[in-house]
PAVO-500024 format. One line per field, with one value per residue (C-alpha): residue number from 1; z, y, x. Coordinates in nm, 2 decimals, padded with zeros to 4 digits. Example, Ala and Ser with C-alpha at 12.3 -4.5 7.8 and 13.67 -1.06 7.14 Angstrom:
num = [1, 2]
Z = [00.78, 00.71]
Y = [-00.45, -00.11]
X = [01.23, 01.37]
***
This chain:
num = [1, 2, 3, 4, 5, 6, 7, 8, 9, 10, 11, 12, 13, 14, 15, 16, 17, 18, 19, 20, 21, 22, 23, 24, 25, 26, 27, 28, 29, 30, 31, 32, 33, 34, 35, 36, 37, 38, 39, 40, 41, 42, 43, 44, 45, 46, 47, 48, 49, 50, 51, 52, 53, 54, 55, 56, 57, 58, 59, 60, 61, 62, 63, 64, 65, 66, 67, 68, 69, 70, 71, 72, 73, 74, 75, 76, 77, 78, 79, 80, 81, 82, 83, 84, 85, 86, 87, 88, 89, 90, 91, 92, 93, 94, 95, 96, 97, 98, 99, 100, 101, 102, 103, 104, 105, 106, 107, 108, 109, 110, 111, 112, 113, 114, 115, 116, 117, 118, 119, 120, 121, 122, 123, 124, 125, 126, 127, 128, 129, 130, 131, 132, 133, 134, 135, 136, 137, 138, 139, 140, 141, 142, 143, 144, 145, 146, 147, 148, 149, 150, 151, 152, 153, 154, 155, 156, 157, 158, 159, 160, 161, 162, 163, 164, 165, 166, 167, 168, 169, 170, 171, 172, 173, 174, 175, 176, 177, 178, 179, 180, 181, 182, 183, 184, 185, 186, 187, 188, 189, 190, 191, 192, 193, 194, 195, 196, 197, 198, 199, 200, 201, 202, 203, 204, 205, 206, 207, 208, 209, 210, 211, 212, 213, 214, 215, 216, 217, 218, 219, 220, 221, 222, 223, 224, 225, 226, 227, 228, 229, 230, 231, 232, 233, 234, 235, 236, 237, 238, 239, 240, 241, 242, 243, 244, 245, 246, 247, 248, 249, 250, 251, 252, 253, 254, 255, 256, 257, 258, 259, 260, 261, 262, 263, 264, 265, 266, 267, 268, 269, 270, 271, 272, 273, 274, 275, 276, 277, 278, 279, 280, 281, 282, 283, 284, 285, 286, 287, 288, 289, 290, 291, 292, 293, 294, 295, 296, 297, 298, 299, 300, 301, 302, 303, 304, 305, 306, 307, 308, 309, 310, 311, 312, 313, 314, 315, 316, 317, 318, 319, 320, 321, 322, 323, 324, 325, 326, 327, 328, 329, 330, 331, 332, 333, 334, 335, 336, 337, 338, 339, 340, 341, 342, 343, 344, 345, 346, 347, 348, 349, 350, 351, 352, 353, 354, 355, 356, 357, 358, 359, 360, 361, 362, 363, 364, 365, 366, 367, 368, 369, 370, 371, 372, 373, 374, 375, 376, 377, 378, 379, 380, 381, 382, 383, 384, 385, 386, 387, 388, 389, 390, 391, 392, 393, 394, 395, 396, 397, 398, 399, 400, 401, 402, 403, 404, 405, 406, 407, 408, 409, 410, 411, 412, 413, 414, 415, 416, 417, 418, 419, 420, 421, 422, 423, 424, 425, 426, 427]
Z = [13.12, 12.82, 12.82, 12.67, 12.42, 12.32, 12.32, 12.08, 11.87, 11.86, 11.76, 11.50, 11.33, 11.37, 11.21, 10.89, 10.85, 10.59, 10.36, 10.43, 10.42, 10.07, 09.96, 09.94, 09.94, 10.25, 10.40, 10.40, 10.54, 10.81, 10.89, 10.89, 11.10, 11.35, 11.34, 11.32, 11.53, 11.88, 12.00, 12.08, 12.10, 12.27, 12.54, 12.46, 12.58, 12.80, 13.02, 12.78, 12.65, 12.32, 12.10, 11.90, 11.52, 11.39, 10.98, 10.81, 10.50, 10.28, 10.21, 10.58, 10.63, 10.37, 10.52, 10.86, 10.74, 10.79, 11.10, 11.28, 11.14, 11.31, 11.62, 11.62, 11.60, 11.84, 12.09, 12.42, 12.40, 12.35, 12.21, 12.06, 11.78, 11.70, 11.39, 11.35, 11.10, 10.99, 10.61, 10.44, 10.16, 10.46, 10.67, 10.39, 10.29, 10.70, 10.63, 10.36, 10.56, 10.92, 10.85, 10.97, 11.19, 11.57, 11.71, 11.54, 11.58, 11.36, 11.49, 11.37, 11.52, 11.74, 11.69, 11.89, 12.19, 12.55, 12.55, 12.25, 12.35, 12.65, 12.58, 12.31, 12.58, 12.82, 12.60, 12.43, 12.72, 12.52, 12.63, 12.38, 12.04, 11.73, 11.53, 11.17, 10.96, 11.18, 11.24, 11.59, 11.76, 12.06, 12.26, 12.20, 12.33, 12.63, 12.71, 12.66, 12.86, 13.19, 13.14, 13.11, 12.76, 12.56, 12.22, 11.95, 11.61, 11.34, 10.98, 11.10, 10.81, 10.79, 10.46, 10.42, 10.43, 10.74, 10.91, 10.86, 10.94, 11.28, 11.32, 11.39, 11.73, 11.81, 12.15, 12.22, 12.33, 12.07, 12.01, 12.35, 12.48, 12.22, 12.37, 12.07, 11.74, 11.48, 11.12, 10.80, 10.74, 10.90, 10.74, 10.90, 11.24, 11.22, 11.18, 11.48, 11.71, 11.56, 11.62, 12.01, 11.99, 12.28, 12.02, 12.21, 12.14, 11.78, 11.60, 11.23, 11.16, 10.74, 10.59, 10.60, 10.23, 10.15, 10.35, 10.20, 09.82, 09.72, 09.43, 09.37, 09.15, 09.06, 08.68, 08.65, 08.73, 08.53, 08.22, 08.25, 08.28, 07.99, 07.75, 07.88, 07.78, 07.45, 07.56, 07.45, 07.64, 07.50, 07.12, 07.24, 07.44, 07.73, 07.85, 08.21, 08.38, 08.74, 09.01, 08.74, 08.89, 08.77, 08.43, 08.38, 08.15, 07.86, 07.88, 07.89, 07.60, 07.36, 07.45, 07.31, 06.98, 06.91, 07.05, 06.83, 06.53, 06.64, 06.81, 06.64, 06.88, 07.18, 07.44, 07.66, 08.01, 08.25, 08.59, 08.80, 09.18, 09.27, 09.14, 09.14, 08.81, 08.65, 08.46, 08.39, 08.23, 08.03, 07.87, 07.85, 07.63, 07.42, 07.37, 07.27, 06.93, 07.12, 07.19, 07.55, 07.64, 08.06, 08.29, 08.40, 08.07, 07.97, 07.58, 07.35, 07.37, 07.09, 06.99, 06.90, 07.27, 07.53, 07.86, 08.19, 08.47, 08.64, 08.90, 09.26, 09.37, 09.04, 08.99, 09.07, 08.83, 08.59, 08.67, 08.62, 08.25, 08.20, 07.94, 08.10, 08.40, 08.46, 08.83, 08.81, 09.06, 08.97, 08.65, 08.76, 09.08, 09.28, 09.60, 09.84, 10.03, 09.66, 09.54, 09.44, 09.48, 09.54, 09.29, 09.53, 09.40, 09.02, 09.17, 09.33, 09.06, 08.83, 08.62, 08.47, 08.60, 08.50, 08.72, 08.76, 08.96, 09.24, 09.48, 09.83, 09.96, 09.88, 09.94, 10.14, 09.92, 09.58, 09.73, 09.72, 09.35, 09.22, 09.35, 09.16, 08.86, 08.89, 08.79, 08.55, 08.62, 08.37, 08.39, 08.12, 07.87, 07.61, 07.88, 07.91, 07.58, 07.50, 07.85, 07.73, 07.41, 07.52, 07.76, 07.41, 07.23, 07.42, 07.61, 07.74, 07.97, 08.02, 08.21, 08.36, 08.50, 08.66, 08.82, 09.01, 09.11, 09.25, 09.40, 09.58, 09.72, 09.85, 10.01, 10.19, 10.41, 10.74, 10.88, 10.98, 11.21, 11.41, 11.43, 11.61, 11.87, 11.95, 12.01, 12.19, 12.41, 12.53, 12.58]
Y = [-13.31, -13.52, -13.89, -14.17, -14.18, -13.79, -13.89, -14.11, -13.95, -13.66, -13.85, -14.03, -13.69, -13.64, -13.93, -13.82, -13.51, -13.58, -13.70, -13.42, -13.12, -13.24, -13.24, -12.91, -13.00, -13.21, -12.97, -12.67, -12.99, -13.03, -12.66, -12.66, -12.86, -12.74, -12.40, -12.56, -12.87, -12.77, -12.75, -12.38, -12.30, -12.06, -12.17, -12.30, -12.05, -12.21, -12.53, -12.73, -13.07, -13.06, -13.33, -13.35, -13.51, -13.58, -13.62, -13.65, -13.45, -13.37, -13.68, -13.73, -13.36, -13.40, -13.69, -13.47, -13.30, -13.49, -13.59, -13.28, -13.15, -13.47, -13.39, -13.06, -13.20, -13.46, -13.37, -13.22, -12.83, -12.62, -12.89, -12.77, -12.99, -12.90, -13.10, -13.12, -13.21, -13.29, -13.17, -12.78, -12.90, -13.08, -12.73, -12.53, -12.75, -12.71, -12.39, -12.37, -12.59, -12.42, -12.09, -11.90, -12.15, -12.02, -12.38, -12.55, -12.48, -12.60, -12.69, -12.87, -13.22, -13.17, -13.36, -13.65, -13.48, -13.47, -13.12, -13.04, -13.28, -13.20, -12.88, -12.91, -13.14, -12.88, -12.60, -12.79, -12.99, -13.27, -13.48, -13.73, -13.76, -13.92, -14.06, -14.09, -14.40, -14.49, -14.24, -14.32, -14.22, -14.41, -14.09, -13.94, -14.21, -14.26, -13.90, -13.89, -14.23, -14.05, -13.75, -14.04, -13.90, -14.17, -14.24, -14.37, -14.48, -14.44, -14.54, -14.77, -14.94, -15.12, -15.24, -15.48, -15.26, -15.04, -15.37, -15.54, -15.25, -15.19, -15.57, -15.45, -15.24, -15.45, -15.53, -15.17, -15.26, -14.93, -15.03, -15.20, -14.85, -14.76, -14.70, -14.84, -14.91, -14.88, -15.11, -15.05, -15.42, -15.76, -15.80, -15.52, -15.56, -15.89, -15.72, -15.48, -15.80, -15.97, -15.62, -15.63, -15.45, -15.62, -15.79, -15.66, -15.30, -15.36, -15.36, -15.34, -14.99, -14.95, -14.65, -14.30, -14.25, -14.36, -14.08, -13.80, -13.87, -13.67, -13.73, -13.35, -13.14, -12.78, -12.85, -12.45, -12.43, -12.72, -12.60, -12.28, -12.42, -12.66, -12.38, -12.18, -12.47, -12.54, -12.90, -12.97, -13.22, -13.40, -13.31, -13.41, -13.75, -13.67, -13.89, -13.79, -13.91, -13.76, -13.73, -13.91, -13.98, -13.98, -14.27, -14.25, -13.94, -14.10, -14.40, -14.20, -13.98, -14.25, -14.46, -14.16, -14.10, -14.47, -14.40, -14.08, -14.32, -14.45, -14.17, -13.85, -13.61, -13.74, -13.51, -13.59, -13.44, -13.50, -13.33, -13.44, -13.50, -13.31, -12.91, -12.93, -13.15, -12.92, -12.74, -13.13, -13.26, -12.94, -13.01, -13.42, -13.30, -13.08, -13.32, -13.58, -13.33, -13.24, -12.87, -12.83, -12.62, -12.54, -12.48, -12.16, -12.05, -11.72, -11.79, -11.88, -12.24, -12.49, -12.74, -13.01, -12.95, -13.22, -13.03, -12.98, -12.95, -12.73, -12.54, -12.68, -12.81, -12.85, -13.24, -13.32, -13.08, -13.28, -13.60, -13.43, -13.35, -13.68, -14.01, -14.25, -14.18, -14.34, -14.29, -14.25, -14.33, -14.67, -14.79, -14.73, -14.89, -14.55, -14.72, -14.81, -14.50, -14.38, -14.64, -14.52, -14.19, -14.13, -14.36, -14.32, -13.96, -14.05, -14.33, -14.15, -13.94, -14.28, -14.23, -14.56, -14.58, -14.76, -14.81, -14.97, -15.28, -15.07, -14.93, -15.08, -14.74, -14.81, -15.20, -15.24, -15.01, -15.17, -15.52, -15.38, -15.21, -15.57, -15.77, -15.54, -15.55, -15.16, -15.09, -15.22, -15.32, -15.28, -15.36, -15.19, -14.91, -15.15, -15.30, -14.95, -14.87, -15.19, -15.05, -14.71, -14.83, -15.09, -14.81, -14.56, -14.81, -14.92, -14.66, -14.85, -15.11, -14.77, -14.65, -15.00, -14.97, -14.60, -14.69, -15.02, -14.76, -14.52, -14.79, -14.97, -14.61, -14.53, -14.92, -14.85, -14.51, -14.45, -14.54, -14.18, -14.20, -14.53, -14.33, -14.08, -14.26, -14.42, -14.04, -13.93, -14.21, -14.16, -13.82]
X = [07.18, 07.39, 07.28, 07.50, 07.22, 07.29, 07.70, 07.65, 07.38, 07.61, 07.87, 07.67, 07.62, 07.98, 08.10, 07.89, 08.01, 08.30, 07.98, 07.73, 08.03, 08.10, 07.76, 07.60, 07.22, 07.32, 07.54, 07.23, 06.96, 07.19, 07.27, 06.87, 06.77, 07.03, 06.87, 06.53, 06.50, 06.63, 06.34, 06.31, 05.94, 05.73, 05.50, 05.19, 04.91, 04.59, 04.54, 04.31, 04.43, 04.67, 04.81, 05.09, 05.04, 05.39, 05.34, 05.71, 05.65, 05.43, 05.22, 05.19, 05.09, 04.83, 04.67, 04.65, 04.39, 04.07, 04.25, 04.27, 03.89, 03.76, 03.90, 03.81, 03.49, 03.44, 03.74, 03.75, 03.66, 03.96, 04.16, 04.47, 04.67, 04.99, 05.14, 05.50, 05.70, 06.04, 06.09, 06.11, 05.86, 05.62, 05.66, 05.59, 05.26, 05.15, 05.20, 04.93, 04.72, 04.70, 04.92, 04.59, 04.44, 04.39, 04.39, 04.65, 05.05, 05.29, 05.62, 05.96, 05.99, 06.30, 06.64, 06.65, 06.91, 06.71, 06.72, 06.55, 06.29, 06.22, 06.23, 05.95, 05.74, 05.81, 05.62, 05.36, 05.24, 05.12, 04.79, 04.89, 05.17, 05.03, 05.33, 05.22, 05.31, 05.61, 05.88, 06.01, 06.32, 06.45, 06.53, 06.17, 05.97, 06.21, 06.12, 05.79, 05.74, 05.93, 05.62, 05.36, 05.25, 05.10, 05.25, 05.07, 05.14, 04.88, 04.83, 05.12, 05.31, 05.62, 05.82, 06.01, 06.34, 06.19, 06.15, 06.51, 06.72, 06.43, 06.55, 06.88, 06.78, 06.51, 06.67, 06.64, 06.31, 06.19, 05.81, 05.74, 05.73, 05.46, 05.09, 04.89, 05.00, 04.68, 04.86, 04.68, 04.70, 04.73, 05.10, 05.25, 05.07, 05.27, 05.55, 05.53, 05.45, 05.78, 06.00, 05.90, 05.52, 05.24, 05.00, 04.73, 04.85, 04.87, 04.53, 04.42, 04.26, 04.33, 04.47, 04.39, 04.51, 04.13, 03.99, 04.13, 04.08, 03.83, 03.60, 03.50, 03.70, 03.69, 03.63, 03.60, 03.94, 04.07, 03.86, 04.06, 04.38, 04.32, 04.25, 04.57, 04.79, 04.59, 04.42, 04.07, 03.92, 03.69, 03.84, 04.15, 04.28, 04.47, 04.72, 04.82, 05.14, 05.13, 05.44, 05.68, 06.05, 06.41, 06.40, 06.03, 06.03, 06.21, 06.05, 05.66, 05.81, 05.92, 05.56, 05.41, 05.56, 05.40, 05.12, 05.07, 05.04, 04.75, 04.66, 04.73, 04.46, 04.65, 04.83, 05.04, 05.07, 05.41, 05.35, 05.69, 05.69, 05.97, 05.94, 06.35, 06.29, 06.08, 06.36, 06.54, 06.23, 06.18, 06.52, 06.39, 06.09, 06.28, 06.53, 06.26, 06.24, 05.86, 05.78, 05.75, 05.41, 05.49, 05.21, 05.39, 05.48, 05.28, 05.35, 05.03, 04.97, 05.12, 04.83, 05.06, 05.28, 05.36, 05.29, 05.48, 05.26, 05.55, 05.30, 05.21, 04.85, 04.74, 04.80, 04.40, 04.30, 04.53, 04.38, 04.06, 04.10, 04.26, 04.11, 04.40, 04.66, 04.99, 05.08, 05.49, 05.77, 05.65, 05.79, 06.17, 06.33, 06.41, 06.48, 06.22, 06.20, 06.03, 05.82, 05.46, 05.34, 04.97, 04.74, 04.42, 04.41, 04.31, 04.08, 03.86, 03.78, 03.69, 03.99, 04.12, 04.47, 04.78, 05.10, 05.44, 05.57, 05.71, 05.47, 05.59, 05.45, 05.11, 05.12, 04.79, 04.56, 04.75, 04.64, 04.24, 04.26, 04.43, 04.18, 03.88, 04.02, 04.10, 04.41, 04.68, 05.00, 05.31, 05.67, 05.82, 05.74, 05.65, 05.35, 05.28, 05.26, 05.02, 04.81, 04.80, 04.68, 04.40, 04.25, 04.28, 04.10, 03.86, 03.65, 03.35, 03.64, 03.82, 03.53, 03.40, 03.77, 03.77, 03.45, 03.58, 03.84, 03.61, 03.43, 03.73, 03.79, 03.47, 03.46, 03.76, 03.73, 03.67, 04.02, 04.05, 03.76, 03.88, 04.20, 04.04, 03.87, 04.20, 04.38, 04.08, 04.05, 04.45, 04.36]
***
């Protein structure tokens, strides 16, 4: 049956259409999810318990990982975990995380219509749903609250923007009907309370980001794809600037023609976030007057190249071969749905690590590496330039550095297993 809620949902999507029909990339996400997100699912096979991990897109999915082995572990026998998601690029990752395993289904997170949900709740038969980050939808938890499935959020984390526009619907009543809300810090647990949330189903549990950073590396692998792009580590310096944005490439580029005066054996590494760049910053090096050496290139290796990491799954191997790391989507204001990508990665392997003034996405962990002395912050390319160089030039702090990184990261896991507890005590 159609709600109000559905009415105007629909007619939400309808009112938007004169934007997303003009805009091709819009027009085939919408067409997508329409095929996608209707909730059409087979029936979920057996009568054991099953919980639902809702992870956004890829960095969510990732962070699922050490999530769902836990519970595998300590959970009920014949627990089943299905993980949903919302983008292609976080689908295709699930994919390549539990394409082959037997007790884990991945499934798109429906559309927020009463049909497709209940449609999805009807064929999963969900003990429990683990919302990751945030990510709730009125309709969603209305349904799920008439089937008496708990909801709980997890890794919890609002921004400041999330928690103006959530102001907005606040009399919706949206995270009242939320079971347990686990914050990573004590500033957004306040911020659930103030948007509606029962303070005593708000807690402080830290971030999973910590758990999953691994401080192993497969330096067989990276070793071999060094030599195919004509690095040397340990003859050369390698300068590694991982999941750069739009704006960040010029600026890196021209940072490294001065550096090269100083440092003539340096290389220069620029592994983009988004693989729809790849071909963009190809042209951005070229441009530059640099000879671009990509990753995917079978050509004999130029000595003197900057190189494009323009290959997926290889950015730890990267960081891996790397003397100093800048950690992009940082340096350039891209909005905050995009500032900071992932600067626990290079951390954990004791790399020293420099970054830019906007990581809003990585507040609470940013707040632990500041206070160790573990990372540097710069502003500009000329602060990076004077970072890059210091770190260059100075190889004992360079170290001291890494290893205050490594430490913070290895002082602040174990989020994932107070997460679990939580999801296996609902179920």
């Amino acid at each position: 049956m159609m709600t109000a809620y559905d009415i105007a949902y629909a007619l939400c999507g309808g009112l938007s259409a004169p934007v997303w029909l003009l805009i091709p990339a819009a027009r085939r996400k919408v067409a997508e999810a329409m095929a996608n997100r209707m909730g059409n699912l087979a029936a979920r096979k057996g009568d054991g318990p099953a919980v639902i991990i809702h992870a956004v897109s890829v960095g969510e999915i990732n962070a699922t990982r050490d999530l769902v082995r836990r519970l595998r572990d300590k959970g009920p026998a014949g627990l089943h975990v299905i993980v949903s998601t919302t983008t292609q690029t976080g689908f295709a990752r699930g994919l390549e995380m539990y394409g082959n395993a037997a007790d884990v289904t991945l499934v798109r997170f429906p559309l927020d219509f009463s049909w497709a949900i209940d449609r999805v709740l009807t064929n999963l038969r969900p003990s429990a749903v683990v919302l990751m980050e945030l990510e709730v939808w009125p309709n969603f938890l209305r349904r799920c609250r008439r089937r008496g499935v708990p909801v709980v959020v997890i890794n919890g984390r609002l921004t400041t923007a999330s928690f103006r526009r959530y102001r907005w619907i606040k009399p919706l009543g949206l995270f009242k009907q939320l079971t347990r809300i686990c914050a990573q810090d004590e500033a957004y647990a306040e911020r659930f309370v103030a948007l509606g949330a029962p303070a005593d189903r708000v807690s402080v549990t830290g971030t999973m980001k910590f758990d999953t950073a691994d401080a192993k590396v497969d330096m067989t692998a990276a070793s071999a794809m060094a030599a195919s792009v004509g690095l040397t580590p340990g003859g050369d310096l390698v300068w590694v600037c991982g999941s750069t944005g739009p704006g960040e490439e010029p600026i890196v580029l021209e940072c490294y023609r001065d550096l090269l005066k100083r440092f003539p054996r340096l290389r220069l590494v620029i592994v983009p976030r988004r693989p729809d760049r790849f071909d963009e910053v190809a042209g951005l090096i070229e441009s530059a007057a640099f000879v671009c050496q990509r990753r995917s290139a079978p050509k004999p290796p130029h000595s003197a190249a900057v190189i494009l990491g323009d290959t997926m799954g290889e950015l730890r191997l990267w960081y891996a071969l790397s003397d100093v790391v800048f950690v992009g989507r940082t340096l350039v204001d891209l909005g905050p749905r995009q500032h900071g990508s992932d600067m626990i990665e290079p951390a954990a392997l004791g790399k020293p690590v420099v970054i830019g003034p906007f990581t809003g996405n990585f507040a609470e962990p940013m707040t632990h590496f500041v206070a160790a002395g573990a990372m540097r912050v710069v502003h500009d390319g000329a602060e990076l330039a004077r970072a890059i160089t210091d770190l260059l030039g100075d190889s004992a702090e360079a170290a001291a550095m890494g290893r205050r990184a490594g430490t913070v990261v290895i002082e602040q896991k174990g989020a994932t297993d107070r997460h679990v507890k939580v999801i296996l005590d609902l179920i």
